[in-house]
C-alpha positions in Angstrom: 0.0 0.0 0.0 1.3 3.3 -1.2 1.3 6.3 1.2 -1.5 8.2 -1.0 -3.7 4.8 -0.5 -2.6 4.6 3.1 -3.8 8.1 3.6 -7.5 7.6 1.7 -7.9 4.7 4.0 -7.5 6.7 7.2 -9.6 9.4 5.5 -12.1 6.5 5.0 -12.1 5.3 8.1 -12.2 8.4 10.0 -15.4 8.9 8.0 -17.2 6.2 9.0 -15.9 5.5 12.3 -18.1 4.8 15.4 -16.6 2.9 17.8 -17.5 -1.2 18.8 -17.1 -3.4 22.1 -17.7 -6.6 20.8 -17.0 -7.5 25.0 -19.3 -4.8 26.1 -20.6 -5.8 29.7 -24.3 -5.3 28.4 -27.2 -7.0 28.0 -27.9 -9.1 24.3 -30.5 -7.0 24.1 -29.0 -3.6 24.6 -26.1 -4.6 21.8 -28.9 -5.4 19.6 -30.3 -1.8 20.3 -27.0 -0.1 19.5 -26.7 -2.3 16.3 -30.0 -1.4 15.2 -29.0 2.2 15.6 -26.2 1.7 13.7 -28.0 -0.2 10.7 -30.2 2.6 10.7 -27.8 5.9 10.7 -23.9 3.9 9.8 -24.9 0.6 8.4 -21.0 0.0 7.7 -18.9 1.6 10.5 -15.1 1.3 11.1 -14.2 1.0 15.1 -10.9 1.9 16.2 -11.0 0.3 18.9 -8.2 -2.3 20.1 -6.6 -3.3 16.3 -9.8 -2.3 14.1 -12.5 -3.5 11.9 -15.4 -2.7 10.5 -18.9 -3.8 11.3 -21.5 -4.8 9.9 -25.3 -4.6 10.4 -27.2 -5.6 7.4 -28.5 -8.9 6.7 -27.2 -8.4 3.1 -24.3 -7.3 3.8 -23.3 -9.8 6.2 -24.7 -12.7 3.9 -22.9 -11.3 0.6 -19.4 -11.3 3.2 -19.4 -14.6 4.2 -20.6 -16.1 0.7 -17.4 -14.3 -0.3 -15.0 -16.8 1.5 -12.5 -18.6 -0.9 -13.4 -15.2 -3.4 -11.6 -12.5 -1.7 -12.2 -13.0 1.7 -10.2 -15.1 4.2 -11.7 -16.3 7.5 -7.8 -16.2 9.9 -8.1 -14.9 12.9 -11.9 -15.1 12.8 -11.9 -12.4 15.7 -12.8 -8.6 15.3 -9.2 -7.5 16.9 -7.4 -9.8 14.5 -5.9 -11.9 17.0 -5.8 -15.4 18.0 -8.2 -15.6 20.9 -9.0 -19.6 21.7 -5.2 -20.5 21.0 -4.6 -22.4 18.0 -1.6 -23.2 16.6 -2.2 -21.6 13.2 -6.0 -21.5 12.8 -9.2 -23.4 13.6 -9.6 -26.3 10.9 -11.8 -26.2 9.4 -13.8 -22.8 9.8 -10.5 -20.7 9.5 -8.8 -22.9 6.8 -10.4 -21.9 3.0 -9.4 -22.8 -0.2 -8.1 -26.6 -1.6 -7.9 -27.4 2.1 -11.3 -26.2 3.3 -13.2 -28.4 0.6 -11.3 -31.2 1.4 -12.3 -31.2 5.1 -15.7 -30.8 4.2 -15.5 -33.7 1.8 -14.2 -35.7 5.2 -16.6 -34.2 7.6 -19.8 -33.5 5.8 -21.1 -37.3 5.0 -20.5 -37.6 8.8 -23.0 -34.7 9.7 -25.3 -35.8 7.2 -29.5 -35.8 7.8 -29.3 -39.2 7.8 -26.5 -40.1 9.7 -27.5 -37.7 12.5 -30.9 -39.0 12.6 -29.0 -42.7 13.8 -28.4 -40.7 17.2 -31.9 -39.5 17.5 -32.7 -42.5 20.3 -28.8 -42.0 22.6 -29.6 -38.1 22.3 -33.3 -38.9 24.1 -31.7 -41.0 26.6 -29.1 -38.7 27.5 -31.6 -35.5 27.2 -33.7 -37.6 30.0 -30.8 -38.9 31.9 -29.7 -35.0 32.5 -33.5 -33.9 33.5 -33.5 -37.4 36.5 -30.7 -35.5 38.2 -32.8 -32.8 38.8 -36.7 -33.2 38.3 -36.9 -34.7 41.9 -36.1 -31.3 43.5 -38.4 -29.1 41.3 -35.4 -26.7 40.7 -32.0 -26.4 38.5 -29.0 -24.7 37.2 -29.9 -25.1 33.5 -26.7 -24.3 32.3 -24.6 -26.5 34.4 -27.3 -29.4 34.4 -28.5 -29.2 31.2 -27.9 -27.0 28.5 -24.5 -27.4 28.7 -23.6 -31.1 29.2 -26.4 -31.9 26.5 -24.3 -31.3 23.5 -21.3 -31.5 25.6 -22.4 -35.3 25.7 -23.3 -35.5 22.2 -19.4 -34.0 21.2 -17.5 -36.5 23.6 -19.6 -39.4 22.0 -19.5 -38.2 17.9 -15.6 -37.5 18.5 -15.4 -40.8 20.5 -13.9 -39.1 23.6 -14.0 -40.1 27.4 -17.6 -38.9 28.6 -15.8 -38.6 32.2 -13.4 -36.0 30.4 -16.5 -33.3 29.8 -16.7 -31.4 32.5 -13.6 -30.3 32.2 -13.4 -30.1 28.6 -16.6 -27.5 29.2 -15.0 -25.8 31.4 -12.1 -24.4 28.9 -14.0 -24.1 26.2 -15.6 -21.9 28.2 -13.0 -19.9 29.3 -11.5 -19.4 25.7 -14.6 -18.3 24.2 -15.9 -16.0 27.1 -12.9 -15.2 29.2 -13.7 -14.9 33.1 -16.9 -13.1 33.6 -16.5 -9.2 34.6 -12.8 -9.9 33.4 -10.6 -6.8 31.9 -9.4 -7.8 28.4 -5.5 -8.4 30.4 -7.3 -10.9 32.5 -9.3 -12.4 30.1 -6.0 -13.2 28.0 -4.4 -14.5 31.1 -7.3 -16.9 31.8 -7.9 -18.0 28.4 -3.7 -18.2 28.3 -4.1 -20.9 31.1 -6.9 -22.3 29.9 -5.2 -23.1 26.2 -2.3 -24.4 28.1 -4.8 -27.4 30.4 -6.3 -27.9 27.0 -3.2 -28.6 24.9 -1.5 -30.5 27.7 -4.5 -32.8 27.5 -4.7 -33.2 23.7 -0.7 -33.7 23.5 -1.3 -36.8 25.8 -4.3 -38.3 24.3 -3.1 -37.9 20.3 -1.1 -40.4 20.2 -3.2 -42.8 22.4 -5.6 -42.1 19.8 -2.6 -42.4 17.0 -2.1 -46.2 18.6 -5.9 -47.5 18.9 -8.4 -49.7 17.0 -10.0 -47.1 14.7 -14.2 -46.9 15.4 -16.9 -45.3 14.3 -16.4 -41.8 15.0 -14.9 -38.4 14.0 -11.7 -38.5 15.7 -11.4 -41.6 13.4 -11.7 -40.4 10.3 -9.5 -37.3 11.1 -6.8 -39.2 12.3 -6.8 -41.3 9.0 -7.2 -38.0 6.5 -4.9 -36.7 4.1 -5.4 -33.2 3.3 -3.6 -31.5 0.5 -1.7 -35.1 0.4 -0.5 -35.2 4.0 -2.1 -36.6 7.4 -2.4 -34.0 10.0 -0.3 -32.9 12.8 -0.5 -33.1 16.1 -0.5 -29.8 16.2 -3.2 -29.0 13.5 -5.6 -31.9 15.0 -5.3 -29.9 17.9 -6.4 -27.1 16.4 -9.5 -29.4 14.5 -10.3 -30.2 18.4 -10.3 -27.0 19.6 -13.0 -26.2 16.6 -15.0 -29.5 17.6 -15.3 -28.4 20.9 -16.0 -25.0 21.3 -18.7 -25.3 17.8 -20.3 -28.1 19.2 -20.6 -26.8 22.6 -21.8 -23.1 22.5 -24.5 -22.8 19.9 -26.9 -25.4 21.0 -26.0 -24.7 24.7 -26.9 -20.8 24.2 -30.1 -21.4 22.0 -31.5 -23.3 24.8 -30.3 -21.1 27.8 -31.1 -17.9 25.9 -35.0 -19.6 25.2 -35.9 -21.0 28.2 -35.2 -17.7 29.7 -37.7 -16.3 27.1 -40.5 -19.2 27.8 -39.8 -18.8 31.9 -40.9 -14.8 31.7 -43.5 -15.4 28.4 -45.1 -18.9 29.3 -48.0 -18.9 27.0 -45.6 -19.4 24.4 -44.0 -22.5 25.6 -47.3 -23.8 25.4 -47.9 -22.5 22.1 -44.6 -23.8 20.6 -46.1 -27.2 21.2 -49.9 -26.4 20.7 -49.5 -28.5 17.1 -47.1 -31.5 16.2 -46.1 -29.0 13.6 -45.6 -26.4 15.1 -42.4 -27.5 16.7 -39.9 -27.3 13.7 -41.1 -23.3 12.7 -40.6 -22.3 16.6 -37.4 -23.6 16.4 -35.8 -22.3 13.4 -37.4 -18.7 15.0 -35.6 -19.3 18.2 -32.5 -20.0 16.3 -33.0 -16.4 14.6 -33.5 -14.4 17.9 -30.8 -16.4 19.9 -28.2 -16.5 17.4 -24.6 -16.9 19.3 -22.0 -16.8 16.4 -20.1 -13.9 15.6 -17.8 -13.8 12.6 -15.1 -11.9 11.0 -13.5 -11.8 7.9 -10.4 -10.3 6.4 -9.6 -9.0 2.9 -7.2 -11.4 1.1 -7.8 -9.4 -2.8 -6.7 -6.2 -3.5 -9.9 -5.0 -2.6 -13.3 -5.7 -1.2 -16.2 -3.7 -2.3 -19.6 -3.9 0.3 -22.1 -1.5 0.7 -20.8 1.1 -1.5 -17.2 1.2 0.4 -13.9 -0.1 -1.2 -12.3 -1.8 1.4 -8.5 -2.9 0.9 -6.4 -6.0 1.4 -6.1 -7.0 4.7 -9.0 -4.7 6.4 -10.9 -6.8 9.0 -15.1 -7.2 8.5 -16.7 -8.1 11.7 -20.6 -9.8 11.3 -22.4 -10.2 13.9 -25.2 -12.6 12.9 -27.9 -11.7 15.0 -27.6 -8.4 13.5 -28.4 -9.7 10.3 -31.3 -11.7 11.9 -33.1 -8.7 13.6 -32.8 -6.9 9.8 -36.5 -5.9 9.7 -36.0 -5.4 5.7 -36.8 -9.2 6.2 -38.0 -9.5 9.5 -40.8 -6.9 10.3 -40.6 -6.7 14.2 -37.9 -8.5 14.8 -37.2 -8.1 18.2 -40.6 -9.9 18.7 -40.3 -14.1 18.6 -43.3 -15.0 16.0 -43.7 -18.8 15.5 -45.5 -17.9 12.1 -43.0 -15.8 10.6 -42.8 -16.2 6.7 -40.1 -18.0 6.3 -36.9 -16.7 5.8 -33.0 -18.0 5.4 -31.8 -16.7 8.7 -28.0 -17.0 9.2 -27.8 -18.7 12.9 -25.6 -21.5 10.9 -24.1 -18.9 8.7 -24.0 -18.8 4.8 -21.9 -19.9 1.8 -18.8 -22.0 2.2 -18.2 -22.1 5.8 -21.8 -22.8 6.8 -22.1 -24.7 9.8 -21.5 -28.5 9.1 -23.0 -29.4 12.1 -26.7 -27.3 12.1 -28.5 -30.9 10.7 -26.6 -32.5 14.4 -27.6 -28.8 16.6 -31.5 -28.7 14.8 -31.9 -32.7 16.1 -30.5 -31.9 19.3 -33.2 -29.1 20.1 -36.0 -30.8 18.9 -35.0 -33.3 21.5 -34.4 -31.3 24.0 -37.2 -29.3 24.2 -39.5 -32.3 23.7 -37.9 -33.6 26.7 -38.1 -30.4 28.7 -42.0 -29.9 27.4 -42.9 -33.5 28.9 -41.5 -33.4 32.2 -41.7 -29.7 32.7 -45.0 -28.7 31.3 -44.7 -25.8 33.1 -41.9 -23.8 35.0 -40.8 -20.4 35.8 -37.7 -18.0 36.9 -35.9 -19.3 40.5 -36.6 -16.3 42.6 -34.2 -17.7 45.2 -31.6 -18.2 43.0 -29.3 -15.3 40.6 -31.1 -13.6 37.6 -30.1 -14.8 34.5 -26.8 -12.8 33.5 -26.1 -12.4 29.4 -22.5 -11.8 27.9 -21.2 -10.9 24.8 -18.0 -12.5 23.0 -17.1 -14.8 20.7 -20.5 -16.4 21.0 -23.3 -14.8 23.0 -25.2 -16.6 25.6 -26.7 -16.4 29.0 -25.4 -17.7 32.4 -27.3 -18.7 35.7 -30.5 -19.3 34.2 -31.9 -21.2 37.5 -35.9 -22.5 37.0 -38.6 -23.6 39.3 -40.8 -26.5 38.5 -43.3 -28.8 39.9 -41.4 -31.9 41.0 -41.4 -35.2 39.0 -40.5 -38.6 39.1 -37.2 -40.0 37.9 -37.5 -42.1 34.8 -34.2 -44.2 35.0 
């Protein structure tokens, strides 16, 4: 970049600049009010703040950025400051990795995570969805995070990857930490704590790869990876470190904030938890809506061309593009009201799972396990509220937004097994 092009760029951004906390300590809600302000007076904006990127609000835009991967856009670091937050070695396989490589991994991982392949674990994920509610139901209340929401898919990872089950507390517990840092923490002790957290992690993963190298190969993904050769070579320890990392974290946090985020909502709006199932099909609509209002992820690209054009602005090689998703989902070009959670919405592509090449391989896998879940939850807690002797519900922002100490109240039931 010349210094004429490195001066129009700082004119550009100084144009267009209103700064963004992607880690603000407010509410979901309150973010989605400030990006709704900005859709409707910046809809692109450059923030200065920590290394810089621009953000964007429309559901067009965000959608015509990520269909760009592999065509100008790169996905490494997929964080807004540019750097590498959860601790990989080089990037997260496969959602950072594009070109010859990406579509290779996808050719490995995408026959795995197929309709009908998921649907085989349709009975273990009712078991274990029912097996979660015994530990609690007798008591008539319950940390739904920590008893259920998050050892549901936690379960389901550990037994698709073939892991020890005995291992997923802990395996929660730094995923955690590397996506959402300590809670209240200043960025210097959030890098400290996800520093610590990537070091247990790798420590863990450089003793079981090659106890995993040595066994029997079985039906499951760590399997498959193990055996792959991507652009001719089997991986490293190293870079199936980094595929674990991706396995974890992605298979953990969507499904686990989807559910914490709407059972929040169904606690404080009960007639529509009854509603949700007041027809068999009714069911798969209220969940694809939920999926629209809750939606976690929170990309960001990088130009790899010599330019990028969106929204009018010409954006050069290696400028950052930060999409929040759920930005593009409360786009009421295409949602009217869409704050509001409306089970008969005209249906719409939203972009929980993301768009084009990196589209979540996993959303057939995260759809199954909600359907479950809430079936579960509907039967043996037809109806429940808020704990009032227990914390409110407290939302963050981050890498993936969610909601902790969501703590319910229910009649008391019988355990089942």
């Amino acid at each position: 970049m010349t210094d004429t092009d490195q001066t129009t760029l700082d004119e550009l951004r100084a144009e267009y600049r209103r700064d963004y906390d992607p880690y603000a300590a407010s509410t979901i809600s309150e973010h989605l009010g400030e990006l709704a302000d900005r859709r409707e007076q910046l809809p692109v904006s450059y923030s200065a703040r920590g290394n810089g990127c621009w953000v964007l609000t429309e559901y067009d835009d965000i959608s015509a950025l990520l269909r760009r991967n592999n065509r100008g856009v790169v996905s490494f670091p997929n964080e807004p400051d540019g750097i590498n937050a959860v601790g990989t070695r080089v990037a997260q396989i496969p959602i950072e990795i594009d070109g010859a490589a990406h579509r290779q991994y996808r050719q490995l991982l995408d026959p795995i995570f197929a309709p009908k392949r998921v649907a085989q674990l349709a009975d273990e994920l009712e078991l274990q969805a029912n097996k979660l509610i015994d530990e609690f139901i007798e008591a008539g209340t319950c940390d739904f995070v920590n008893g259920f929401a998050l050892p549901f898919p936690g379960a389901t990872v550990m037994a698709i990857m073939g892991w020890p089950l005995e291992d997923m507390q802990q395996m929660n517990r730094w995923v955690d930490v590397l996506l959402h840092g300590v809670r209240g923490g200043s960025l210097e002790e959030n890098a400290r704590a996800r520093g610590v957290a990537h070091a247990e992690f790798s420590a863990y993963m450089m003793k079981k790869i090659p106890e995993w190298r040595a066994a029997p190969r079985r039906e499951n993904v760590t399997s498959v990876i193990l055996d792959a050769e991507i652009e001719g070579e089997k991986l490293s320890d190293e870079q199936l470190f980094d595929f674990f990392v991706l396995m974890m974290s992605a298979g953990l946090d969507t499904v686990q904030s989807v559910l914490a985020q709407s059972m929040v909502y169904f606690a404080r709006n009960p007639a529509r938890w009854d509603e949700m199932f007041s027809t068999p099909e009714t069911l798969a609509p209220a969940i694809e809506e939920l999926l629209r209002w809750t939606t976690p992820p929170v990309p960001t690209r990088t130009v790899a061309d010599e330019s990028l054009e969106i929204h009018g602005l010409r954006l050069p090689r290696g400028e950052r593009i930060h999409a929040p998703l759920a930005a593009g989902n409360r786009d009421p070009k295409y949602y009217p009201d869409p704050d509001e959670i409306r089970f008969d919405r005209e249906a719409k592509p939203h972009l929980a799972f993301g768009v084009g090449p990196h589209r979540c391989v996993g959303l057939h896998l995260a759809r199954l396990e909600l359907k479950i879940a809430f079936t579960a939850l509907r039967r043996r807690m037809p109806t429940f509220g808020l704990d009032p002797a227990g914390p409110a519900p407290q939302e963050h922002l981050g890498l993936a937004w969610g909601v902790d100490d969501v703590h319910l109240r229910f009649a008391p039931g019988p355990r089942e097994h």
